[in-house]
C-alpha positions in Angstrom: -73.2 48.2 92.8 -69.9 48.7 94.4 -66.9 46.1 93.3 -64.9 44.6 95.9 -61.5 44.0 95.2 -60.3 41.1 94.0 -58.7 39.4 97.2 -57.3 36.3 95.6 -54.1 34.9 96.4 -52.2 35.0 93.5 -51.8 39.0 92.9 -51.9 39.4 97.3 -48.8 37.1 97.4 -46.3 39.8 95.5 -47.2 42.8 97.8 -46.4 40.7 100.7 -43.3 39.5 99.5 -41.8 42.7 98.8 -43.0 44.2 102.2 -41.4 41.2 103.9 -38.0 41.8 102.0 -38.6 45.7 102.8 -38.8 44.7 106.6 -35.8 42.4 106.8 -33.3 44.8 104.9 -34.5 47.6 107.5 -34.2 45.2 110.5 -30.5 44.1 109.2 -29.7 47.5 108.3 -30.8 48.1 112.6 -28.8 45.5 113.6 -25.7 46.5 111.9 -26.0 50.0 113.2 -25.9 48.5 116.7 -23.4 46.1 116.5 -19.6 47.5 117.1 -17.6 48.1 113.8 -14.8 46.0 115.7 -14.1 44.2 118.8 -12.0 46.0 121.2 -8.2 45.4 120.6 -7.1 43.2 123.9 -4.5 45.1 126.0 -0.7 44.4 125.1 1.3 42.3 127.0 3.2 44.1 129.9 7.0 43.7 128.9 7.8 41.0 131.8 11.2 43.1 132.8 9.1 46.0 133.7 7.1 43.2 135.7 9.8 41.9 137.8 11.3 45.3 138.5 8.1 46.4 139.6 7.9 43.8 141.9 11.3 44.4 142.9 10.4 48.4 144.2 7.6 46.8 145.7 9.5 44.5 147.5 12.0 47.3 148.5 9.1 49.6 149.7 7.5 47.0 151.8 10.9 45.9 153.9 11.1 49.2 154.3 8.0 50.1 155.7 7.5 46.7 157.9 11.1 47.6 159.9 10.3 50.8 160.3 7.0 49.7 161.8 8.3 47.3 164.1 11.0 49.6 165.5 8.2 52.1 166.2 6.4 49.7 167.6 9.4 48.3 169.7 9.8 52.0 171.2 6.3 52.2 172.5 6.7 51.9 176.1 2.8 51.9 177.5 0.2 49.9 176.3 -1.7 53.1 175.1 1.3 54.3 173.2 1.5 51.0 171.5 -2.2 50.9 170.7 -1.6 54.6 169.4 1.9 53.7 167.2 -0.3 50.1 165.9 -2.7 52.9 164.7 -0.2 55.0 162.3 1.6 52.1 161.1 -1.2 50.4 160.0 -2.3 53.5 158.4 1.2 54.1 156.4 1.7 50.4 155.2 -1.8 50.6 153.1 -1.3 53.3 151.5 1.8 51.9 150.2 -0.2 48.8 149.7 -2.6 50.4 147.2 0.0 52.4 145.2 1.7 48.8 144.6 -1.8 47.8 143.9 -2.4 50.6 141.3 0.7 49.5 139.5 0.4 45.6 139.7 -3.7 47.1 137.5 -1.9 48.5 134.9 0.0 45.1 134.4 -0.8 42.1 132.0 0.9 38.9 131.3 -0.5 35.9 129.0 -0.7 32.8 129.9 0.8 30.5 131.7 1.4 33.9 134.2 -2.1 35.4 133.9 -3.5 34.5 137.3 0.0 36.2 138.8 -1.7 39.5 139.0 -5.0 39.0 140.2 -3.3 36.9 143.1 -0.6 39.4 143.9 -3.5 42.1 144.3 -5.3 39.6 146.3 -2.6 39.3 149.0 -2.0 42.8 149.2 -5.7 43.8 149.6 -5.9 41.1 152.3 -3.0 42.7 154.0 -4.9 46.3 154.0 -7.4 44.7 155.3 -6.2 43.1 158.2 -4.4 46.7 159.1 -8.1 47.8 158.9 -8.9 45.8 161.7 -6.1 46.9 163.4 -6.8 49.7 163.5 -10.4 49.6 164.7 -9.5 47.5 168.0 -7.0 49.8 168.7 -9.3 52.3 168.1 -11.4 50.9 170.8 -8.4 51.6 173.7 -7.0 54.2 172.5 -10.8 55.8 173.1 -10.9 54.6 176.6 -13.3 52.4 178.5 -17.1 52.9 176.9 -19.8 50.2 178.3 -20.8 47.5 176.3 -17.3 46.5 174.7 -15.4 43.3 175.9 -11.8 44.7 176.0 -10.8 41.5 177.5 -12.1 39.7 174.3 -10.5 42.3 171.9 -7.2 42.3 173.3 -5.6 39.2 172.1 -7.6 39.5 168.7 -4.2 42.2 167.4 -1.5 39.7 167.9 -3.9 37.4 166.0 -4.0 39.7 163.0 -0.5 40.4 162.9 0.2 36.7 162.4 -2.3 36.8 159.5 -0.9 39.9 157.9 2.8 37.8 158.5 0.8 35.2 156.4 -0.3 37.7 153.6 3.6 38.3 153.5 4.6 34.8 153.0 2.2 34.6 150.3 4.1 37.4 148.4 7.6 34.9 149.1 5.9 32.4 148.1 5.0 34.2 144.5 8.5 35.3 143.6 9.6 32.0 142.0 6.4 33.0 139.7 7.8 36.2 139.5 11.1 35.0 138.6 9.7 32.5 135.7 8.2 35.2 133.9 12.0 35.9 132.8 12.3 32.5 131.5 11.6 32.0 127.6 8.7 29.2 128.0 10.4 27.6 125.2 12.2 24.6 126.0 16.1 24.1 124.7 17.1 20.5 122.9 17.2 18.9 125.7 13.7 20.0 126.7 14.7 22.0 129.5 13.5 26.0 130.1 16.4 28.0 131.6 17.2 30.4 129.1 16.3 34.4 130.0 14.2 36.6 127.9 16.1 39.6 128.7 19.5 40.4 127.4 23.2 40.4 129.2 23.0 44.1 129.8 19.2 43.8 131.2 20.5 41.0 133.3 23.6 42.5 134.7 21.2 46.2 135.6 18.8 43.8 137.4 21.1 41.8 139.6 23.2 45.2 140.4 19.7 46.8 141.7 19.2 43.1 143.8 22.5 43.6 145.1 21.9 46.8 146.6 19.1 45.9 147.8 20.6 42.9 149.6 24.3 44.2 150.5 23.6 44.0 154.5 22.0 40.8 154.2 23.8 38.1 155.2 23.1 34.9 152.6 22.6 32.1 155.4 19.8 32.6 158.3 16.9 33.7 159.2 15.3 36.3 157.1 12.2 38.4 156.5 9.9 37.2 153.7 10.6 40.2 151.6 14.1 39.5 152.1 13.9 36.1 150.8 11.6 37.0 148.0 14.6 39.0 146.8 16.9 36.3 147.1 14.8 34.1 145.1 14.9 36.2 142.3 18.7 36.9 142.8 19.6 33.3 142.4 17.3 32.6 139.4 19.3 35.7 137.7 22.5 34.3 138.9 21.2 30.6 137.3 19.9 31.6 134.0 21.3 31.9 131.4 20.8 34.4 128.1 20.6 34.2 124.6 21.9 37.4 123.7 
């Protein structure tokens, strides 16, 4: 006669305890394996001087570009010349447009300026954009008459886009007071106001010499380009603030 095993619970219970503790140390042990030894360290803070000068080539760069455009632009004499010189500028401006954009990626400010960036990228992508479609209607009659396309239609569609694109510039204007304030030490002085710099007297004298230069034909009353008055925005905030240092 053949013995079965005793199956009662009292000597089943240890062996099932120590496989369960067996099974948990090797699950943790799994899980700690696959978890990162560290989070990632956050990207530092873009030194907001850097910023703002940045900005300031930028702004440089695309006054530049824009009145050399519409001089080209003003020299066209036929309509298929002017289709042909809407063609190249709108393919020089964007590359311009994506080197600023390559820079403005490898900035980073904290808060209260963190949405700066994304929304500076955001106006110049929208600008390369509406070259884009620039440059396919000119496209079109610069080709010549094919069947099937409504030049009638397409025609007044470029001067439409080029008061978009002067929108897209008037958003950058409308950013410098932002990019001015980044200077500004965020804490407010005994009498609660913010109007002390972050950078010191040298920094600030460097700054408004490169602003001057910049600005030197430009007259300080009238009518003047965004870029233009982007620059003078941040000219007066540097001629208003004052340092610590």
């Amino acid at each position: 006669m053949v013995s079965r095993p005793d199956s009662s619970p009292t000597e089943e219970t240890p062996v099932n305890q120590r496989a369960l503790a067996t099974l948990l140390l090797l699950v943790d042990i799994a899980a700690g394996q696959t978890k990162p030894a560290h989070a990632p360290t956050p990207k530092p803070e873009t030194p907001h001087l850097r910023f703002v000068k940045g900005c300031l080539r930028e702004l440089i760069e695309d006054e530049g570009l824009k009145a050399t455009g519409e001089k080209e632009l003003s020299e066209a004499k036929t309509p298929n010349e002017q289709f042909s010189t809407g063609i190249y500028v709108s393919k020089s401006i964007p590359l311009e447009l994506r080197s600023q954009i390559a820079m403005l990626e490898s900035i980073r400010l904290n808060h209260p300026f963190d949405a700066l960036i994304p929304s500076l990228i955001g106006f110049y992508q929208r600008q390369i954009e509406l070259h884009q479609k620039v440059i396919d209607i000119s496209s079109q009659f610069v080709a010549g008459p094919k069947p099937g396309v409504d030049y009638q239609a397409l025609a007044p569609k470029v001067p439409e886009i080029r008061a978009e694109l002067d929108d897209a510039r008037k958003a950058v204007f409308d950013a410098a007071a932002l990019v001015f304030m980044t200077l500004i030490d965020q804490k407010p002085d005994s009498q609660g106001h913010v109007r002390h710099l972050l950078i010191s007297k040298a920094e600030k004298a460097d700054l408004q010499d490169q602003l001057d230069i910049t600005l030197k034909d430009e007259p300080d009353k009238g009518d003047h380009d965004y870029y233009v008055s982007a620059a003078m925005v941040l000219r007066c905030g540097l001629q208003t603030g004052r340092v610590r240092r």
